[in-house]
gemmi code that builds the backbone of each chain (N, CA, C; Angstrom):
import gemmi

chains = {
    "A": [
        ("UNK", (-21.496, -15.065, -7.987), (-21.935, -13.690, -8.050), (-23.016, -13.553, -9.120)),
        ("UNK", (-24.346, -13.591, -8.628), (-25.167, -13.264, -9.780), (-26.131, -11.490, -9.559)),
        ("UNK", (-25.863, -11.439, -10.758), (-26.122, -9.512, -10.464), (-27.519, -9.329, -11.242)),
        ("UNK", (-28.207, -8.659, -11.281), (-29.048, -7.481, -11.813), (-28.262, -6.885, -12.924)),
        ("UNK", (-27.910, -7.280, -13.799), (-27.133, -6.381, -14.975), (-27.235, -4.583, -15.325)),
        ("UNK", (-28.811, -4.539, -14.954), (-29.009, -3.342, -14.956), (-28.915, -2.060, -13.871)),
        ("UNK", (-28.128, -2.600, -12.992), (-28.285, -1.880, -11.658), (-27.408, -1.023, -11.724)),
        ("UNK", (-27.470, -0.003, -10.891), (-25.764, 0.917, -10.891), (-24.540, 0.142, -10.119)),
        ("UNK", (-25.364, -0.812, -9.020), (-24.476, -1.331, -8.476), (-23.724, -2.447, -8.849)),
        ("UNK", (-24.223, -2.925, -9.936), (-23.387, -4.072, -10.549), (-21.913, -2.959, -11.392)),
        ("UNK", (-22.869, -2.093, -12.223), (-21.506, -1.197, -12.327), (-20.371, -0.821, -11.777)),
        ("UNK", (-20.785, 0.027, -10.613), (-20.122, 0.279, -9.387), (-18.795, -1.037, -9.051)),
        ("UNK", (-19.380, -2.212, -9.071), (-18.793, -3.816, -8.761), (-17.454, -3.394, -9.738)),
        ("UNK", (-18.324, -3.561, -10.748), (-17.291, -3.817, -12.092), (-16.042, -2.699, -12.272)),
        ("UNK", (-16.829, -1.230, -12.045), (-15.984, -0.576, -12.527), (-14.677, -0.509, -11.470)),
        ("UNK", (-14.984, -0.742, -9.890), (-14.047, -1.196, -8.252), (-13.001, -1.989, -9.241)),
        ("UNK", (-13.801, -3.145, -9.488), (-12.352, -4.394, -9.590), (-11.609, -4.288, -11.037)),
        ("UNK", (-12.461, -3.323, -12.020), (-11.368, -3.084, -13.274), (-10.246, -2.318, -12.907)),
        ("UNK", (-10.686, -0.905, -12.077), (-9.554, -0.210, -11.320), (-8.623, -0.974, -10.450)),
        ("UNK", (-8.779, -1.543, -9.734), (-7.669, -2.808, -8.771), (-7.351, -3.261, -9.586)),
        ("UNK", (-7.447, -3.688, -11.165), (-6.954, -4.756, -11.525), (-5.875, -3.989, -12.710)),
        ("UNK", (-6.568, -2.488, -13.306), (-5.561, -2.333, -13.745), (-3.990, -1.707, -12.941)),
        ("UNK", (-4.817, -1.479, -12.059), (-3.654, -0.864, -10.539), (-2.675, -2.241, -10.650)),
        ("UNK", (-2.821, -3.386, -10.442), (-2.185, -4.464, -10.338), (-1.673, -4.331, -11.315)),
        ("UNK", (-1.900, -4.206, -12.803), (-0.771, -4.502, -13.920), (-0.033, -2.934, -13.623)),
        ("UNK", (-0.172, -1.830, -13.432), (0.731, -0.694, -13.517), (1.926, -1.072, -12.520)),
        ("UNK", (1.533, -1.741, -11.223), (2.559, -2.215, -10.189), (4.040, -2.978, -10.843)),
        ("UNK", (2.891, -4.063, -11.762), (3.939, -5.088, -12.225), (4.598, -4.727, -13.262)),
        ("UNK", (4.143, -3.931, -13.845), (5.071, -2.588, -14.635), (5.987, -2.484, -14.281)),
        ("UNK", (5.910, -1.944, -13.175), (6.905, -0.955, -12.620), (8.059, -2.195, -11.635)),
        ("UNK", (7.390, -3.120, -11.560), (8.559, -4.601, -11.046), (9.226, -4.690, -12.184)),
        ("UNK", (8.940, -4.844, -13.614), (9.635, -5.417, -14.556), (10.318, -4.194, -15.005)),
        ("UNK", (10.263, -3.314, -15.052), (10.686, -1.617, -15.693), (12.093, -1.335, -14.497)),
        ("UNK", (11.937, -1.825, -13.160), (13.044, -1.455, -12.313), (13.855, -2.157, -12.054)),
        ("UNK", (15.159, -1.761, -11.942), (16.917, -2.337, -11.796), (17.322, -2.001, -10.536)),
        ("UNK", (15.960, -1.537, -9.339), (16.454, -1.502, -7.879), (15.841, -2.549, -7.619)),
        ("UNK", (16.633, -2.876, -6.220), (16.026, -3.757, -5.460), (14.866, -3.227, -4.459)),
        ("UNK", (14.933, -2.041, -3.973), (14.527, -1.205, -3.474), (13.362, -0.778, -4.143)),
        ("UNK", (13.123, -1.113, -5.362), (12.164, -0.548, -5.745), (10.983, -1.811, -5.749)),
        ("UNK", (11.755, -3.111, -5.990), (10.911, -4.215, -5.886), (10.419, -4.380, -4.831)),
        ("UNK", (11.436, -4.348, -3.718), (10.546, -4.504, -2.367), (9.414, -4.169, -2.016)),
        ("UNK", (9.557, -2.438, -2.528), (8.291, -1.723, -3.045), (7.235, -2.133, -3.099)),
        ("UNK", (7.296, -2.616, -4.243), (6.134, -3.415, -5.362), (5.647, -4.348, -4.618)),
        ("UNK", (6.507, -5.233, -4.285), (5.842, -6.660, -3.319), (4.890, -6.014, -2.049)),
        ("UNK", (5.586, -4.780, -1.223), (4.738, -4.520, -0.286), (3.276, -4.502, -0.650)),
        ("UNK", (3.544, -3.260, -1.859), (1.874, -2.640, -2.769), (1.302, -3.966, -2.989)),
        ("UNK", (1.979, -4.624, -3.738), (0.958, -5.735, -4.049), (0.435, -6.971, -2.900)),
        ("UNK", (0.848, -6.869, -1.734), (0.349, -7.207, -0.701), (-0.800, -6.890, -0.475)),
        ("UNK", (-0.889, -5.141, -0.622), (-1.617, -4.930, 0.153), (-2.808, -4.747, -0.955)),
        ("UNK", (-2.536, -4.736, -2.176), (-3.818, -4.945, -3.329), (-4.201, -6.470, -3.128)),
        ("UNK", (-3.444, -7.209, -2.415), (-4.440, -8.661, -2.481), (-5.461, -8.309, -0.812)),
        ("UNK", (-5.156, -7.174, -0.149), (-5.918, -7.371, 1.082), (-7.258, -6.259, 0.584)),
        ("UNK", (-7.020, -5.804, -0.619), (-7.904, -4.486, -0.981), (-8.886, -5.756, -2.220)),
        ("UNK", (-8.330, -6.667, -2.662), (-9.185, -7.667, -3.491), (-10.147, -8.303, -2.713)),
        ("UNK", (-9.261, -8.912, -1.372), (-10.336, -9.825, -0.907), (-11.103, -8.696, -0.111)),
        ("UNK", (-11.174, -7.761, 0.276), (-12.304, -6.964, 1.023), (-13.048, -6.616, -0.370)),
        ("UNK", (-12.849, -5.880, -1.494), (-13.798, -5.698, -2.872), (-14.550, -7.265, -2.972)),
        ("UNK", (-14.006, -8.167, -2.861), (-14.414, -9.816, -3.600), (-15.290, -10.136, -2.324)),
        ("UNK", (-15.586, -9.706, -1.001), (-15.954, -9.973, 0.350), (-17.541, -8.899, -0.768)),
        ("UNK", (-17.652, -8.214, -0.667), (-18.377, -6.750, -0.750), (-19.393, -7.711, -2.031)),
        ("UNK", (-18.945, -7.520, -3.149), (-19.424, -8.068, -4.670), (-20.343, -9.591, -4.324)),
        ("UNK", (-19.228, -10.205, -3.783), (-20.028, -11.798, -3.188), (-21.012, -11.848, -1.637)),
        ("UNK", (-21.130, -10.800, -1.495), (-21.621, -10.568, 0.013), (-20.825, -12.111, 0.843)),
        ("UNK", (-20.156, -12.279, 0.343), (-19.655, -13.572, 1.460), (-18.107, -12.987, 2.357)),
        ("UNK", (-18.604, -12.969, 3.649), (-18.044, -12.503, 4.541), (-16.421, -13.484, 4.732)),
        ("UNK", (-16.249, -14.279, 4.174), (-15.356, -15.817, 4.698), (-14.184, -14.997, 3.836)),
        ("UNK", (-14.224, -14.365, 2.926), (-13.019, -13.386, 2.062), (-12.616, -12.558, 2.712)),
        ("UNK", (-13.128, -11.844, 3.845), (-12.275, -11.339, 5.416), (-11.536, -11.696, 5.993)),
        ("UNK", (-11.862, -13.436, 6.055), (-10.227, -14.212, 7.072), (-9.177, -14.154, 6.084)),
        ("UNK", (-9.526, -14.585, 4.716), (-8.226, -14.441, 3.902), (-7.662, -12.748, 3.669)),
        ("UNK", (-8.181, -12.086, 3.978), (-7.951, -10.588, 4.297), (-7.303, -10.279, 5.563)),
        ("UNK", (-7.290, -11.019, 6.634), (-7.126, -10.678, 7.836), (-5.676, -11.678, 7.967)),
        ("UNK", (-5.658, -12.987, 7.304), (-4.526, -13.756, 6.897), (-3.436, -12.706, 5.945)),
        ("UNK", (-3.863, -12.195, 4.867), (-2.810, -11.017, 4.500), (-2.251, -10.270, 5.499)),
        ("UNK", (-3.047, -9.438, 5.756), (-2.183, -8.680, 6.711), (-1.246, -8.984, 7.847)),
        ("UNK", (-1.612, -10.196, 8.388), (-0.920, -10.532, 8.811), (0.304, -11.400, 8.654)),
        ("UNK", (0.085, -11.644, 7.456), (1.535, -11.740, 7.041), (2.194, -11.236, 6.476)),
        ("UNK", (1.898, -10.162, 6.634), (2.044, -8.422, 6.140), (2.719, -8.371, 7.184)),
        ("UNK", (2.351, -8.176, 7.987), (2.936, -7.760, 9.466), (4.499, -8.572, 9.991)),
        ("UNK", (3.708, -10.047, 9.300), (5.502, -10.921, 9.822), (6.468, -10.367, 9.065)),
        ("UNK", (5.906, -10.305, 7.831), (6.586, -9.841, 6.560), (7.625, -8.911, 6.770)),
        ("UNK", (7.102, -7.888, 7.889), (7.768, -6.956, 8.299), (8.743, -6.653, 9.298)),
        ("UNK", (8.406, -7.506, 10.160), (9.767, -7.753, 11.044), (10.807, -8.690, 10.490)),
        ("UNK", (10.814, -9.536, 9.438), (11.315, -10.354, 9.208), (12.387, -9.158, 8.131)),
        ("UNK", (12.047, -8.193, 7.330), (12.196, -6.834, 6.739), (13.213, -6.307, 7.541)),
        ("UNK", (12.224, -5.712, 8.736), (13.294, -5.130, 9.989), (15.074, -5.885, 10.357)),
        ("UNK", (14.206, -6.893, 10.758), (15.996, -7.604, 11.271), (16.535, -8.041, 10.134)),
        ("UNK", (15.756, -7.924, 8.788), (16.862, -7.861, 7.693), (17.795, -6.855, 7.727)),
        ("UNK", (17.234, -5.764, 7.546), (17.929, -4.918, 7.379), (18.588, -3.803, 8.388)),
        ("UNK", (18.046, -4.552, 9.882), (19.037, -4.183, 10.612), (20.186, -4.402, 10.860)),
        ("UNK", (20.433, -5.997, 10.547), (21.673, -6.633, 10.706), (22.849, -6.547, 9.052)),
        ("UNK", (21.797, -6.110, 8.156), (23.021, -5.910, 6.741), (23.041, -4.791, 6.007)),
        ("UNK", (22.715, -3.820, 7.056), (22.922, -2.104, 6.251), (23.956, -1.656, 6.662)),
        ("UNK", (24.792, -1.134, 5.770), (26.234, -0.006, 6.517), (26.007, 1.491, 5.926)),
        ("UNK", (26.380, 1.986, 7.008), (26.276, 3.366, 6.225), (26.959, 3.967, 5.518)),
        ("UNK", (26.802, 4.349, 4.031), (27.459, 4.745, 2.870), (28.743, 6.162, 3.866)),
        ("UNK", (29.741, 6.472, 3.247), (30.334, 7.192, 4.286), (29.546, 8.659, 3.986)),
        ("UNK", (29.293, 9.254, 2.939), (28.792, 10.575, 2.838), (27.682, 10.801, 3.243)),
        ("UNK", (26.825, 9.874, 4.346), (25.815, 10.207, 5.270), (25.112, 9.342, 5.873)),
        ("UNK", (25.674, 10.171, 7.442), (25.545, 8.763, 8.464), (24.320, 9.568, 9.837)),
        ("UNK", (23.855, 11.012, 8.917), (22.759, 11.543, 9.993), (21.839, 10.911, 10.759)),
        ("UNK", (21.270, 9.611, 10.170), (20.055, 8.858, 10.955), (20.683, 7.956, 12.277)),
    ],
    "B": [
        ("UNK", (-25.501, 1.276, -1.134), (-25.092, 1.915, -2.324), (-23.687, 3.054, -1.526)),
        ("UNK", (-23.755, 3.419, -0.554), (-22.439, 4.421, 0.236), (-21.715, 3.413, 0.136)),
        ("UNK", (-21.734, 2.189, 0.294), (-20.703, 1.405, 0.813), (-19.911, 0.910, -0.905)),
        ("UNK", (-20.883, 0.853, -2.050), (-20.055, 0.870, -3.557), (-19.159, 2.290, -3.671)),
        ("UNK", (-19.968, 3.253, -3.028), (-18.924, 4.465, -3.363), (-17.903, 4.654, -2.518)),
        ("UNK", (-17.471, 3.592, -1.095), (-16.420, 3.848, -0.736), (-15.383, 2.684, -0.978)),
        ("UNK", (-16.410, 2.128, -2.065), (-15.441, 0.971, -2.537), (-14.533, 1.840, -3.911)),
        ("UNK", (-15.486, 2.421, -4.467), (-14.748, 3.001, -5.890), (-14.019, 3.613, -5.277)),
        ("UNK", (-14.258, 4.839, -4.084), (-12.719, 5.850, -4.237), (-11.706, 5.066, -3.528)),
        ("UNK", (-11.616, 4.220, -2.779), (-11.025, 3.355, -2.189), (-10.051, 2.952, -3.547)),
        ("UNK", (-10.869, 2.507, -4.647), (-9.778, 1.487, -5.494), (-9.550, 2.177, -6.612)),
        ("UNK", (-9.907, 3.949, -6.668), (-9.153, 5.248, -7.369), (-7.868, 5.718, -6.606)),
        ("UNK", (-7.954, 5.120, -5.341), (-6.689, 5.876, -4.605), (-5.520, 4.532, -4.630)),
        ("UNK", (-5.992, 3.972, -5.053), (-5.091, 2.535, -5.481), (-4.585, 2.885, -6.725)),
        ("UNK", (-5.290, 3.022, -6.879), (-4.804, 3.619, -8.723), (-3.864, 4.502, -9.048)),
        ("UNK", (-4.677, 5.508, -8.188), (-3.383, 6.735, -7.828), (-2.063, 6.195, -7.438)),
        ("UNK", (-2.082, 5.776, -6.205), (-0.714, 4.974, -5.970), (-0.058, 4.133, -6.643)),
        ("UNK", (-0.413, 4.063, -7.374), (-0.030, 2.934, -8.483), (0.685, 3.789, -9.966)),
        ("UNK", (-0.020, 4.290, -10.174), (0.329, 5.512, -11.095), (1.546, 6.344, -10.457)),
        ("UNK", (1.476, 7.341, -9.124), (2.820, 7.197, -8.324), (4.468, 7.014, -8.506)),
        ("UNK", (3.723, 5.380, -8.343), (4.616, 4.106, -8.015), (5.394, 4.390, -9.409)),
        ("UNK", (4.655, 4.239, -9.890), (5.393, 4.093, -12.100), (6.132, 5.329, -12.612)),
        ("UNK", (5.336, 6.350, -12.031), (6.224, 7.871, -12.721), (6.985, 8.914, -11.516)),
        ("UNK", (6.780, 8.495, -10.428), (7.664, 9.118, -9.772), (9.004, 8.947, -9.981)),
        ("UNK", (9.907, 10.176, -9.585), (11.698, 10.267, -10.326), (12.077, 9.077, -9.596)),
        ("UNK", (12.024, 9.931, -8.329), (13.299, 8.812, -7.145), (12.235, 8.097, -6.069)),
        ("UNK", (12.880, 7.150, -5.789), (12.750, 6.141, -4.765), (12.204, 6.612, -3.219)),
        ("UNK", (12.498, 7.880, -2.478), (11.675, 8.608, -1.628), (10.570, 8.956, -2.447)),
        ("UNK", (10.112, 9.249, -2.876), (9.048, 9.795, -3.268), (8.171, 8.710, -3.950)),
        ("UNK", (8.351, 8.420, -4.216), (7.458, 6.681, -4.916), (6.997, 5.814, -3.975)),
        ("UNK", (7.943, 5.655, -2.667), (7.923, 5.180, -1.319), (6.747, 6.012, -0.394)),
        ("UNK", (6.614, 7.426, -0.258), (5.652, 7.926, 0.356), (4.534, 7.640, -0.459)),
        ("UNK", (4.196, 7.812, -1.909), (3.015, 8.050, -2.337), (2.725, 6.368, -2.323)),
        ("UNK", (3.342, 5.065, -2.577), (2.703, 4.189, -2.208), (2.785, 3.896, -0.917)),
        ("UNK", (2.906, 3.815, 0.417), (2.651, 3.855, 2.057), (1.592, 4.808, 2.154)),
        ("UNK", (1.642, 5.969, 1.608), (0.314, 6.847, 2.218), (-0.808, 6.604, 1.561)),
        ("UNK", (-0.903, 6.407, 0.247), (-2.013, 6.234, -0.741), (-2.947, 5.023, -0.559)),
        ("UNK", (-1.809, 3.989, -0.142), (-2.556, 2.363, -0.240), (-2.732, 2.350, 1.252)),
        ("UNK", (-2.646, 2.868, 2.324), (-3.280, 2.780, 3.229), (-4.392, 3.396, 3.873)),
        ("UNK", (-4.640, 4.901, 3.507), (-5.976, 5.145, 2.551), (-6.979, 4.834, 2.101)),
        ("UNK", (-6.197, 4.275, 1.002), (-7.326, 3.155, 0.414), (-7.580, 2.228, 0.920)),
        ("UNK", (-6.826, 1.330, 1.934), (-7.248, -0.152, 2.637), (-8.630, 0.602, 3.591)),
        ("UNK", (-8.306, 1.686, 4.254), (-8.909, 2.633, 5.287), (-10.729, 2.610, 4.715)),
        ("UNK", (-10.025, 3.166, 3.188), (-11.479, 3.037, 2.723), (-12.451, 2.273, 2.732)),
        ("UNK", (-11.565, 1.174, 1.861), (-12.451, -0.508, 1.150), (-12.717, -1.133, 2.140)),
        ("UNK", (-12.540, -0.887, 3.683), (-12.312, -1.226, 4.740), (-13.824, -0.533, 5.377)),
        ("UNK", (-13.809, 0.391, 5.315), (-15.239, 1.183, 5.790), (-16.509, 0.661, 4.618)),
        ("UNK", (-16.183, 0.868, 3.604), (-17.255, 0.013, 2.658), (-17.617, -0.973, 2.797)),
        ("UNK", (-16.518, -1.965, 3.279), (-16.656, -3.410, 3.326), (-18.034, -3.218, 4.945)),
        ("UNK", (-17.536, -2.355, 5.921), (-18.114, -2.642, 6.809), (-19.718, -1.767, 6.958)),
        ("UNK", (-19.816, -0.715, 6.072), (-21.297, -0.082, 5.818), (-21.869, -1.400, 4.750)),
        ("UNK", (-21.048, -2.139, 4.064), (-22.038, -3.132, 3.716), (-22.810, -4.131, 4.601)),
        ("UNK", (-21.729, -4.900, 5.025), (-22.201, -5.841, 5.699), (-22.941, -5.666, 7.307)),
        ("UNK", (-22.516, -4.266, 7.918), (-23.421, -4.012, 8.908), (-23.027, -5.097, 10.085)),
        ("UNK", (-22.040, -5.846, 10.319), (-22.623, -6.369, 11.588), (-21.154, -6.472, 12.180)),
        ("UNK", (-21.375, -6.678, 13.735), (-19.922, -6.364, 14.883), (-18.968, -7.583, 14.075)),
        ("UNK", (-19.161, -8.878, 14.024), (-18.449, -9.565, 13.485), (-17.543, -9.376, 12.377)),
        ("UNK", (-18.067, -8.695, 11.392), (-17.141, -8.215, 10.041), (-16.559, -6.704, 10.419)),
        ("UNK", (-17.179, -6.288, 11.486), (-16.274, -4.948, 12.181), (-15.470, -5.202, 12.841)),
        ("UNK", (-15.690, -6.281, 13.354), (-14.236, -6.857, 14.651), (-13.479, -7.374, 13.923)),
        ("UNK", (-13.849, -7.966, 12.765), (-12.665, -8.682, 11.629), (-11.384, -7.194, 10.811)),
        ("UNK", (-12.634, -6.556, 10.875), (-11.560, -5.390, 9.640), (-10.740, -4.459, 10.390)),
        ("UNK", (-10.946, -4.492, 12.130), (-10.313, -3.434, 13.022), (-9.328, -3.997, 13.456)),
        ("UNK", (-8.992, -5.792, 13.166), (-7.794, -6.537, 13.387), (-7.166, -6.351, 12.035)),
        ("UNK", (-7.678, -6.520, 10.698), (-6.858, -6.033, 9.745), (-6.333, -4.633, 9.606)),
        ("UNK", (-7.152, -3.489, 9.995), (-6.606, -2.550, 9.695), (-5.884, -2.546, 10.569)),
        ("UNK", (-5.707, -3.246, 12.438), (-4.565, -2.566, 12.558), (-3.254, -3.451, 12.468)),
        ("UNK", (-3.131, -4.854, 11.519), (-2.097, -5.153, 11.246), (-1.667, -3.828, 10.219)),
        ("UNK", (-2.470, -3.455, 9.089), (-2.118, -2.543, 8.159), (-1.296, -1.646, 8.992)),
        ("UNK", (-1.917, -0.949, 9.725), (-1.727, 0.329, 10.377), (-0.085, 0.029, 11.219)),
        ("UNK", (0.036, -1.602, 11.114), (1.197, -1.767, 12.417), (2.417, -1.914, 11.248)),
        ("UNK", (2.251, -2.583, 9.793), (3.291, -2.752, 9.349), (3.543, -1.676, 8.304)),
        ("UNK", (2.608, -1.038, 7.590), (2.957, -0.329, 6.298), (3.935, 0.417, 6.595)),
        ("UNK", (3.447, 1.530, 8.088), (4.490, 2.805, 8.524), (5.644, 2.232, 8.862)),
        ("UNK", (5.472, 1.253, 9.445), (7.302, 0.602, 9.944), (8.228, 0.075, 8.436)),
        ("UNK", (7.915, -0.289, 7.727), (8.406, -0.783, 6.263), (8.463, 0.675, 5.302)),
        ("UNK", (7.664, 1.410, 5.570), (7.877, 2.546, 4.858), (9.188, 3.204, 5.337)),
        ("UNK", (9.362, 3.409, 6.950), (10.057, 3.895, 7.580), (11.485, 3.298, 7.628)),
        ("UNK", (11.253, 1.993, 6.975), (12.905, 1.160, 7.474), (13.363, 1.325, 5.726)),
        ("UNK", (12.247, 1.203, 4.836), (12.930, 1.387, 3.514), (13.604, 2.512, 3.352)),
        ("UNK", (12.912, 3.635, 3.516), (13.513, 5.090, 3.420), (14.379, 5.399, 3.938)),
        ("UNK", (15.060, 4.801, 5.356), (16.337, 5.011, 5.713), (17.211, 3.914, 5.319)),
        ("UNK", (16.863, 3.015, 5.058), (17.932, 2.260, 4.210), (18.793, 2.991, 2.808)),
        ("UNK", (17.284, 3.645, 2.435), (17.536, 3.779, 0.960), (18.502, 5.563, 1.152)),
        ("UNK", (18.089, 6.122, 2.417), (18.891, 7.373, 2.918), (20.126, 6.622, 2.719)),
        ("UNK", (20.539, 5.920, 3.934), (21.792, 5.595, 4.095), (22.330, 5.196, 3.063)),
        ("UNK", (21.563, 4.778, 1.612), (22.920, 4.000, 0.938), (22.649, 5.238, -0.488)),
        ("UNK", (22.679, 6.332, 0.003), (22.384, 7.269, -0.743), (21.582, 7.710, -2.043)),
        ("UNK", (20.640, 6.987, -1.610), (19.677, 6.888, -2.909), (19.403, 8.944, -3.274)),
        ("UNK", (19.237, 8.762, -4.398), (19.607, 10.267, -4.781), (18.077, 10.952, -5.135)),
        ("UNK", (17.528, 12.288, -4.448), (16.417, 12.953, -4.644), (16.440, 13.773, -6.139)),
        ("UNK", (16.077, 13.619, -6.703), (15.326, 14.278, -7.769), (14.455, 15.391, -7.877)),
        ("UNK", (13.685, 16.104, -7.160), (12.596, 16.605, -7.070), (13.422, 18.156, -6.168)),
        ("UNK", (13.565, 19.077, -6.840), (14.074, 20.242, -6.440), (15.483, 20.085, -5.613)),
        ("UNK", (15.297, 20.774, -4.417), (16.427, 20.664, -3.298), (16.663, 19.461, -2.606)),
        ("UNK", (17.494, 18.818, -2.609), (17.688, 17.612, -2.485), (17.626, 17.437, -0.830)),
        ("UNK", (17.207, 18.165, 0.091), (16.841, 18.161, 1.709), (16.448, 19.589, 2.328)),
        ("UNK", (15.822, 19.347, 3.416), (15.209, 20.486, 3.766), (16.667, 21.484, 4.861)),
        ("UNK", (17.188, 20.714, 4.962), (18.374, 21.505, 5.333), (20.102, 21.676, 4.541)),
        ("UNK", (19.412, 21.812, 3.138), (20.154, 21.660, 2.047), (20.933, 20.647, 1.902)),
        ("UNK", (22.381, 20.653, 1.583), (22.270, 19.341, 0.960), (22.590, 18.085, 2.046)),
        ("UNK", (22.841, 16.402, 1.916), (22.172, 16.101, 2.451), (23.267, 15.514, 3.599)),
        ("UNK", (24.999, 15.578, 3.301), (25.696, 15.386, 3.791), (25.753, 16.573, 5.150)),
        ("UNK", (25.392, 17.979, 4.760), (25.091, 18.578, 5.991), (24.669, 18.244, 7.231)),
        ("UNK", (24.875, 18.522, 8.618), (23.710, 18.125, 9.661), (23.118, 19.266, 9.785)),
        ("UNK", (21.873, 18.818, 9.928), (20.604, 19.895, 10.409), (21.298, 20.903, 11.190)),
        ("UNK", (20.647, 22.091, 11.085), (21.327, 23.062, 11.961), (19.960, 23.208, 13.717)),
        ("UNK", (20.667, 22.988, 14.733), (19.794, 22.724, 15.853), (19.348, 24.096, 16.393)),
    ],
}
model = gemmi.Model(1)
for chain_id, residues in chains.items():
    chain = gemmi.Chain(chain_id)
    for i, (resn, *xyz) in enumerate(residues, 1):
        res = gemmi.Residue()
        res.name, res.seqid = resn, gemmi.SeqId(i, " ")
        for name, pos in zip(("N", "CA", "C"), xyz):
            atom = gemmi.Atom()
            atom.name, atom.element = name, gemmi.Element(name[0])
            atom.pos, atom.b_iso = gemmi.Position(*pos), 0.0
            res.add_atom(atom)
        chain.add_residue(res)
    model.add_chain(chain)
structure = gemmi.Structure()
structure.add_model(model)
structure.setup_entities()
């Protein structure tokens, strides 16, 4: 990545991936700060999807388009991620007795 | 230069969600604002990515990512929140259901 130092758009660059990056430490905050499990799961999703929001910013900054397949590789294992989620927790949830509305 | 500014609000609404994520009370509500916020933002960095680069190839690439996004966030949002219903995760934030409380059934 070589920039124009003086441009707005090198700014623009910089100031994108300081925000993602401090977004990433507030996440992992909030992994180490929580005593749910539920809340981690959370976190792992978000931070999934901040590595598919890196490589499209890191695609953009490097004009190199090849940080899309590893973007397009996230999500999709985002996606397995998620059925694999599903029949987790279809097969080992019971319903607490004081509410069984769903 | 549109395509840096839909990179920044793109990775302010990350932020947001992220922020959210950290100070919201309960577990519904931390759950919507990160599913709605960070997909949003993928929505965004996603349109930037593609007013940059301009061509069908990196558009046909980001309309298969967004719609893995689009296929798993809502289903994981949707299976956490009733998990986390069913094992009574507790609301914080005023009235604890829209048809009061939560052992009630809706009235039809």
């Amino acid at each position: 990545m070589i920039h124009d130092t003086g441009s707005p758009s090198w700014i623009l660059d910089s100031l994108t991936l300081g925000i993602l990056i401090l977004s990433a430490l507030l996440v992992m905050l909030k992994f180490l700060r929580s005593h749910s499990n539920f809340d981690r799961v959370l976190v792992v999703d978000v931070l999934t999807t901040w590595g598919i929001a890196l490589c499209l910013v890191l695609a953009t900054t490097s004009g190199t388009s090849s940080w899309l397949d590893l973007a397009i590789l996230f999500a999709a294992l985002s996606a397995a991620a998620t059925i694999g989620l599903c029949y987790y927790l279809e097969n080992s949830t019971t319903d607490q007795p004081e509410n069984t509305q769903l | 230069m549109i395509a840096k500014i839909f990179l920044l609000f793109g990775a302010i609404i990350f932020l947001l969600a992220a922020i959210g994520l950290l100070k919201f009370p309960d577990f519904l509500t931390r759950m919507a604002a990160a599913s709605k916020a960070t997909t949003l933002s993928l929505v965004l960095l996603a349109l930037g990515t593609c007013f940059h680069f301009q061509s069908l190839e990196v558009t046909l690439k980001l309309g298969a990512m967004i719609l893995f996004i689009f296929l798993s966030t809502p289903i994981s949002a949707h299976l956490l929140g009733r998990t986390a219903f069913r094992k009574n995760e507790k609301l914080k934030l005023g009235n604890s259901s829209l048809f009061g409380t939560r052992s009630e059934k809706p009235k039809t």
